[in-house]
Backbone atoms as SQL, in Angstrom:
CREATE TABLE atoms (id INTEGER PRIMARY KEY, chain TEXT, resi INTEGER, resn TEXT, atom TEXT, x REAL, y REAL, z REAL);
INSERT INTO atoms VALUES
  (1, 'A', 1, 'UNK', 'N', -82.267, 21.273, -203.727),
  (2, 'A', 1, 'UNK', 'CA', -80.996, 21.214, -203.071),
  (3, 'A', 1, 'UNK', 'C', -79.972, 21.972, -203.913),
  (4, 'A', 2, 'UNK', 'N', -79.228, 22.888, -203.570),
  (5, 'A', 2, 'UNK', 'CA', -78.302, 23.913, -203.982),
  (6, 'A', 2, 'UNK', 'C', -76.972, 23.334, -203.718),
  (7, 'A', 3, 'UNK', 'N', -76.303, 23.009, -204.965),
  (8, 'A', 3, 'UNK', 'CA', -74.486, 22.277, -205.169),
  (9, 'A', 3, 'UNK', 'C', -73.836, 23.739, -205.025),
  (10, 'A', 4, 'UNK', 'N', -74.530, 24.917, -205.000),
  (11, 'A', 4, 'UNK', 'CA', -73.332, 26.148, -204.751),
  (12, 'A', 4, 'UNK', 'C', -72.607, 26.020, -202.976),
  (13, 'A', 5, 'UNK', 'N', -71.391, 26.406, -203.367),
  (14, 'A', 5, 'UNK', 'CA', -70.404, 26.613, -202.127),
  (15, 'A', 5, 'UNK', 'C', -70.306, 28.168, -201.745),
  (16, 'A', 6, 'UNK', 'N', -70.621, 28.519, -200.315),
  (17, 'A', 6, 'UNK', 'CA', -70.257, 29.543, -200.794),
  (18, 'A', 6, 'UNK', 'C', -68.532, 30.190, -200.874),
  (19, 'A', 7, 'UNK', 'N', -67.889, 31.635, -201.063),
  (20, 'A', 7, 'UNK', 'CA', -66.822, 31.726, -201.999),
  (21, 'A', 7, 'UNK', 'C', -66.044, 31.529, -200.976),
  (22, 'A', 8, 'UNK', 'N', -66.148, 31.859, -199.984),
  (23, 'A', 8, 'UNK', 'CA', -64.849, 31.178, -199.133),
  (24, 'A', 8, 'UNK', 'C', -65.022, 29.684, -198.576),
  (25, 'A', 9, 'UNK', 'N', -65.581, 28.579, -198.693),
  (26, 'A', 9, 'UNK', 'CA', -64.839, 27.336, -198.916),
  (27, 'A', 9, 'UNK', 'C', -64.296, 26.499, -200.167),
  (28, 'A', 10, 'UNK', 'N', -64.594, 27.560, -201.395),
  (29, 'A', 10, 'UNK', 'CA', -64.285, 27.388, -202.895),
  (30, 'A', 10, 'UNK', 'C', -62.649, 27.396, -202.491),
  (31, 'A', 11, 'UNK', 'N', -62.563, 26.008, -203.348),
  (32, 'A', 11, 'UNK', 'CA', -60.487, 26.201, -203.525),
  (33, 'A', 11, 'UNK', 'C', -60.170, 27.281, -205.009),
  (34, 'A', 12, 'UNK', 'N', -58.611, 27.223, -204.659),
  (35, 'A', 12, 'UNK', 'CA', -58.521, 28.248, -205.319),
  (36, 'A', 12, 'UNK', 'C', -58.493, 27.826, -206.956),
  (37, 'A', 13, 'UNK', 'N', -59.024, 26.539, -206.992),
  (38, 'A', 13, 'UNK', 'CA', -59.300, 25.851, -208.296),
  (39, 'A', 13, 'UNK', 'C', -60.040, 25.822, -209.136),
  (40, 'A', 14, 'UNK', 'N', -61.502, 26.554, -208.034),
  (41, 'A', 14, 'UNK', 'CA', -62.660, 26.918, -208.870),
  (42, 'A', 14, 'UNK', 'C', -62.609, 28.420, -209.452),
  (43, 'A', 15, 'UNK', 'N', -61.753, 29.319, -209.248),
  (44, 'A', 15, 'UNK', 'CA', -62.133, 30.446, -209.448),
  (45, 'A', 15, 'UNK', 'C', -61.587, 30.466, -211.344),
  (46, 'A', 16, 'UNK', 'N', -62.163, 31.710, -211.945),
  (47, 'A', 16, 'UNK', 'CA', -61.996, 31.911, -212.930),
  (48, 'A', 16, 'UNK', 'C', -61.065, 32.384, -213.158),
  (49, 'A', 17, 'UNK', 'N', -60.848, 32.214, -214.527),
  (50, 'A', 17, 'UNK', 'CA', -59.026, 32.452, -215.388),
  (51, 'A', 17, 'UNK', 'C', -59.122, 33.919, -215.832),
  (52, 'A', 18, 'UNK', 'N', -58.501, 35.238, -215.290),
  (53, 'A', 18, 'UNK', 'CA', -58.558, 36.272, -215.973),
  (54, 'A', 18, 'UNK', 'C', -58.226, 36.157, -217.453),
  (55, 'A', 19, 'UNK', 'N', -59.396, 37.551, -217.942),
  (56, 'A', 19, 'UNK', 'CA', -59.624, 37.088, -219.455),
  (57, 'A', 19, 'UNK', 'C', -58.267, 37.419, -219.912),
  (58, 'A', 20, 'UNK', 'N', -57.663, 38.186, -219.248),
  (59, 'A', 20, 'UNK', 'CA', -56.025, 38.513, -220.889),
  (60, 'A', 20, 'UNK', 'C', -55.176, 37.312, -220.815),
  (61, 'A', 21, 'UNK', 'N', -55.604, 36.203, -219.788),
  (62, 'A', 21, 'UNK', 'CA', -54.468, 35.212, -219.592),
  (63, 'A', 21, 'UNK', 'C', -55.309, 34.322, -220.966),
  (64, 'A', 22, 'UNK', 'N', -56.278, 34.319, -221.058),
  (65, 'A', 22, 'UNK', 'CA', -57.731, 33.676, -221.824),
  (66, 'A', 22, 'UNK', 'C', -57.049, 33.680, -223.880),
  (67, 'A', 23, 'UNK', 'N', -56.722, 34.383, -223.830),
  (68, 'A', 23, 'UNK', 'CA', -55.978, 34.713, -225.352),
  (69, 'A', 23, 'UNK', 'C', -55.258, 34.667, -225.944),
  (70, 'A', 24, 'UNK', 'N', -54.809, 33.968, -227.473),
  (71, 'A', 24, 'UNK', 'CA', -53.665, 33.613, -227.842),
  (72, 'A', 24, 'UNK', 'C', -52.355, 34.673, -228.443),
  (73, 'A', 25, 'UNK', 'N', -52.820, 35.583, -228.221),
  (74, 'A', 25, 'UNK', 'CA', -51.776, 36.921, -228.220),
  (75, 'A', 25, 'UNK', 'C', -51.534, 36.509, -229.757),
  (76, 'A', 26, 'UNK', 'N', -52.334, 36.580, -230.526),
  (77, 'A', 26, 'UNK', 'CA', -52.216, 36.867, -231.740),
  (78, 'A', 26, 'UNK', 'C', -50.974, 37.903, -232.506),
  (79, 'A', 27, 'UNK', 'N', -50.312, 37.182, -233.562),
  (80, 'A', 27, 'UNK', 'CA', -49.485, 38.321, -233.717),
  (81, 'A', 27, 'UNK', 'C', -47.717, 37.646, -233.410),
  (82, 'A', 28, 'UNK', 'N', -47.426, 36.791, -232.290),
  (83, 'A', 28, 'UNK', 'CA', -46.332, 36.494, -231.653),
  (84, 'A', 28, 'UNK', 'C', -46.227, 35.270, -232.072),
  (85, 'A', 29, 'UNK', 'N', -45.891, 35.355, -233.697),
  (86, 'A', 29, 'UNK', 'CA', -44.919, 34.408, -234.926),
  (87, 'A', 29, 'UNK', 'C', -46.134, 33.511, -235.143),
  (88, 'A', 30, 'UNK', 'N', -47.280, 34.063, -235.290),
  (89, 'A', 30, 'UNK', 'CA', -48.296, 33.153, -235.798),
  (90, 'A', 30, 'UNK', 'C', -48.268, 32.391, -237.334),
  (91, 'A', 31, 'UNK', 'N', -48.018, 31.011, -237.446),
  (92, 'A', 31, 'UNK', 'CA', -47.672, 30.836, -238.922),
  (93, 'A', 31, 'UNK', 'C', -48.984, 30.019, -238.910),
  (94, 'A', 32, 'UNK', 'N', -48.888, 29.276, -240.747),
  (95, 'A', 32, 'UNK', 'CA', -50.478, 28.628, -241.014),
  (96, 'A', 32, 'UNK', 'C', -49.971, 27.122, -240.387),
  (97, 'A', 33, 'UNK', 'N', -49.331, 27.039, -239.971),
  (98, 'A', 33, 'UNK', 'CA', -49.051, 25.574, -239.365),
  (99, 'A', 33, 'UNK', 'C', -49.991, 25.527, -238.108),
  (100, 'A', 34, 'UNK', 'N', -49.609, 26.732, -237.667),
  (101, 'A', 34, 'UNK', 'CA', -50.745, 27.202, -236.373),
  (102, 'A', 34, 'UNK', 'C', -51.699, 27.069, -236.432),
  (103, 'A', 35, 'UNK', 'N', -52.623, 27.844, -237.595),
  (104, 'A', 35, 'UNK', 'CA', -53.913, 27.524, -237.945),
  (105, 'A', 35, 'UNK', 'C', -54.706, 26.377, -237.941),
  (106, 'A', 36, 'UNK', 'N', -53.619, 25.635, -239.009),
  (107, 'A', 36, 'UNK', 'CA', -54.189, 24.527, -239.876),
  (108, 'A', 36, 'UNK', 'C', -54.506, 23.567, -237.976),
  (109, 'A', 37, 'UNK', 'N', -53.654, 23.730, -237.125),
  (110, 'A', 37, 'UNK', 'CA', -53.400, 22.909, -235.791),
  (111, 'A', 37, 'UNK', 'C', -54.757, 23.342, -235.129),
  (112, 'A', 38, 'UNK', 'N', -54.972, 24.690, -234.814),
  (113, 'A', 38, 'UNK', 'CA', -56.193, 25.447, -234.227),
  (114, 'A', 38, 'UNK', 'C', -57.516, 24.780, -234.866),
  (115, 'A', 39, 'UNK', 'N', -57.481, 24.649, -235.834),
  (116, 'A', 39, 'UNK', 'CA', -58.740, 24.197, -236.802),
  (117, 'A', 39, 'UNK', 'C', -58.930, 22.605, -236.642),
  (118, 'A', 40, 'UNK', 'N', -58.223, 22.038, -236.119),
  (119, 'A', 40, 'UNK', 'CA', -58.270, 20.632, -235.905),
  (120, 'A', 40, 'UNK', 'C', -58.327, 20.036, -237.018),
  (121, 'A', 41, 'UNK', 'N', -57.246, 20.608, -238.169),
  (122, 'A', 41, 'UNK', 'CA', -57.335, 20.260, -239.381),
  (123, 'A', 41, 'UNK', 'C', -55.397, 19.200, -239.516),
  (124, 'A', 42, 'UNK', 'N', -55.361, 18.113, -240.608),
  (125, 'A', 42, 'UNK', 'CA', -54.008, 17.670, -240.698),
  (126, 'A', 42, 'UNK', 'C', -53.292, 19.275, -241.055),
  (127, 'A', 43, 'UNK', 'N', -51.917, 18.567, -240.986),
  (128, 'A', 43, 'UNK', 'CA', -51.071, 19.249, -242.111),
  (129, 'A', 43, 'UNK', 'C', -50.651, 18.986, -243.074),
  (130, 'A', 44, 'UNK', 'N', -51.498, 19.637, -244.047),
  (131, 'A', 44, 'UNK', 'CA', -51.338, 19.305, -245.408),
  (132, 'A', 44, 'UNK', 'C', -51.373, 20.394, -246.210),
  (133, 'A', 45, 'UNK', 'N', -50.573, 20.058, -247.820),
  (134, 'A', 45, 'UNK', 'CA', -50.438, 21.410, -248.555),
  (135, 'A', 45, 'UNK', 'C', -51.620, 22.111, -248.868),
  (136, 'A', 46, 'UNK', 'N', -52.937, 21.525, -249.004),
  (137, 'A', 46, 'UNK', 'CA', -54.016, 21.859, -248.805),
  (138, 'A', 46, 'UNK', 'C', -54.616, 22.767, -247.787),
  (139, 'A', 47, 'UNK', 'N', -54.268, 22.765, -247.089),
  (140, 'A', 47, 'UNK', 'CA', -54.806, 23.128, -245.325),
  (141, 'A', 47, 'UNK', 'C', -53.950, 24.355, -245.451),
  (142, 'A', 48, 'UNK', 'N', -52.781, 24.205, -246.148),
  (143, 'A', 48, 'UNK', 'CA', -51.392, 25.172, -245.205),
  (144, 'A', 48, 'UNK', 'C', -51.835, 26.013, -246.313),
  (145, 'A', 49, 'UNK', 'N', -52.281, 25.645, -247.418),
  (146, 'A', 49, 'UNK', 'CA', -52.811, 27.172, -248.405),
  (147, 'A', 49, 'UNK', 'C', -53.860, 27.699, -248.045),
  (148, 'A', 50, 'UNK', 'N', -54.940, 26.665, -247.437),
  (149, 'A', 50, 'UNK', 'CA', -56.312, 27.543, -246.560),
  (150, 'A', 50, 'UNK', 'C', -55.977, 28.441, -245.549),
  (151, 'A', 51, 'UNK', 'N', -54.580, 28.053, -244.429),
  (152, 'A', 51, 'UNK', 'CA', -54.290, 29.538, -244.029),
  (153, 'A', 51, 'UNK', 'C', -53.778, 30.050, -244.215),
  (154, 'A', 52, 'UNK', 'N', -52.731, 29.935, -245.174),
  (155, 'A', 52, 'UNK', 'CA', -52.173, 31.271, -245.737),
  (156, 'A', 52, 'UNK', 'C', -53.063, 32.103, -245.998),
  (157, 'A', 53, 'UNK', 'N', -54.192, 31.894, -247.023),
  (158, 'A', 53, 'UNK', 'CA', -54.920, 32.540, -247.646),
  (159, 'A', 53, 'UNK', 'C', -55.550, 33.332, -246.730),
  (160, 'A', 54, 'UNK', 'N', -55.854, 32.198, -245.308),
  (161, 'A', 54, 'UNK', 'CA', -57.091, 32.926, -244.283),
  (162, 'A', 54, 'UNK', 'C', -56.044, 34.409, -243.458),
  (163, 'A', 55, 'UNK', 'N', -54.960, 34.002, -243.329),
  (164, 'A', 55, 'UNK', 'CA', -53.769, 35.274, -242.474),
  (165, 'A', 55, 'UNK', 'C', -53.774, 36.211, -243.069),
  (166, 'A', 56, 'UNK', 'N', -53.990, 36.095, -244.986),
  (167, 'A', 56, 'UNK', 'CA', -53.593, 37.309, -246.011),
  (168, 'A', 56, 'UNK', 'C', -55.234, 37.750, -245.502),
  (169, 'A', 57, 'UNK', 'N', -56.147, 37.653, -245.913),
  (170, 'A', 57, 'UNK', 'CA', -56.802, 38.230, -245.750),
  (171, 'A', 57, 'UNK', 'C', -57.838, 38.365, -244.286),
  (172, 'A', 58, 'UNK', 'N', -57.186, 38.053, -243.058),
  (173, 'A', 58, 'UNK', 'CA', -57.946, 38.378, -242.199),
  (174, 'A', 58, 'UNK', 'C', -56.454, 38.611, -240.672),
  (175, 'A', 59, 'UNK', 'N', -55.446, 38.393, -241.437),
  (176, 'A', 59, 'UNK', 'CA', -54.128, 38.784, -240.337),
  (177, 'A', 59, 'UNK', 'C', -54.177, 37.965, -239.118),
  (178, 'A', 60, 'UNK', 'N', -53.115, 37.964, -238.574),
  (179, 'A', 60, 'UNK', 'CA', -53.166, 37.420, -237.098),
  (180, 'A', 60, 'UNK', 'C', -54.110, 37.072, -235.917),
  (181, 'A', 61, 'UNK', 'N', -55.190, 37.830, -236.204),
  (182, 'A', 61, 'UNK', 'CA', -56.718, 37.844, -235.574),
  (183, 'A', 61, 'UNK', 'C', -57.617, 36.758, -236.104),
  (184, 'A', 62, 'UNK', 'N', -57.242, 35.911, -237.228),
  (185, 'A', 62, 'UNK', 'CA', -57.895, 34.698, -237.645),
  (186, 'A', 62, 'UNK', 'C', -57.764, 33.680, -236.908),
  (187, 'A', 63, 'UNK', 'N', -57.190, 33.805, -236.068),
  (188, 'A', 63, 'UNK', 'CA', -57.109, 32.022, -235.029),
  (189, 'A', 63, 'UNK', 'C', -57.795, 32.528, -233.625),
  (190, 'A', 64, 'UNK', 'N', -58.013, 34.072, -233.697),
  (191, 'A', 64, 'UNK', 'CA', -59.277, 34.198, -232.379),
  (192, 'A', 64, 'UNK', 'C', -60.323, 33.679, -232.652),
  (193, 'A', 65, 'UNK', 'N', -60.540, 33.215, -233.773),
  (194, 'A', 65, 'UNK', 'CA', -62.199, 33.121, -234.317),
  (195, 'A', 65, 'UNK', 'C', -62.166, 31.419, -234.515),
  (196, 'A', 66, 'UNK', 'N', -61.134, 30.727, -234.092),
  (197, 'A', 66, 'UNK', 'CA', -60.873, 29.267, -233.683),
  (198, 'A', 66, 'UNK', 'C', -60.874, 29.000, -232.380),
  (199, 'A', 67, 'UNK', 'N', -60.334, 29.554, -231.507),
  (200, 'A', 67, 'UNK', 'CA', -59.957, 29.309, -230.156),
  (201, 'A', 67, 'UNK', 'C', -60.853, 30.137, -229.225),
  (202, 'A', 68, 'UNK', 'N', -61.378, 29.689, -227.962),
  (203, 'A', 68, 'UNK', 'CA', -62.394, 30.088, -226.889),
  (204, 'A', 68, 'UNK', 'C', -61.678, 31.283, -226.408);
């Protein structure tokens, strides 16, 4: 037995999320507070030096590699 619908009685709830909406636009005031949040980590002075460290050396593109 087949649970597929086909695409026209699909609401417009099932359809997929275009990918550029999909991304955290890296870059637009990304701080390590961000990170440390992305990582499902507290905030702590600990954490907030793990991303500093992770932004210096991997820039604004380090919280793509957290988030889907």
């Amino acid at each position: 037995m087949s649970t597929s619908e086909p695409e026209t009685s699909r609401s417009s709830d099932d359809r997929c999320t275009p990918d550029a909406l999909l991304h955290s636009a890296p870059g637009a005031g990304l701080g390590p507070e961000d990170l440390v949040l992305a990582a499902g980590r507290d905030i702590t002075p600990a954490n907030l030096e793990w991303a500093r460290r992770k932004l210096d050396s991997e820039g604004p593109a380090a919280i793509e590699k957290l988030l889907p």
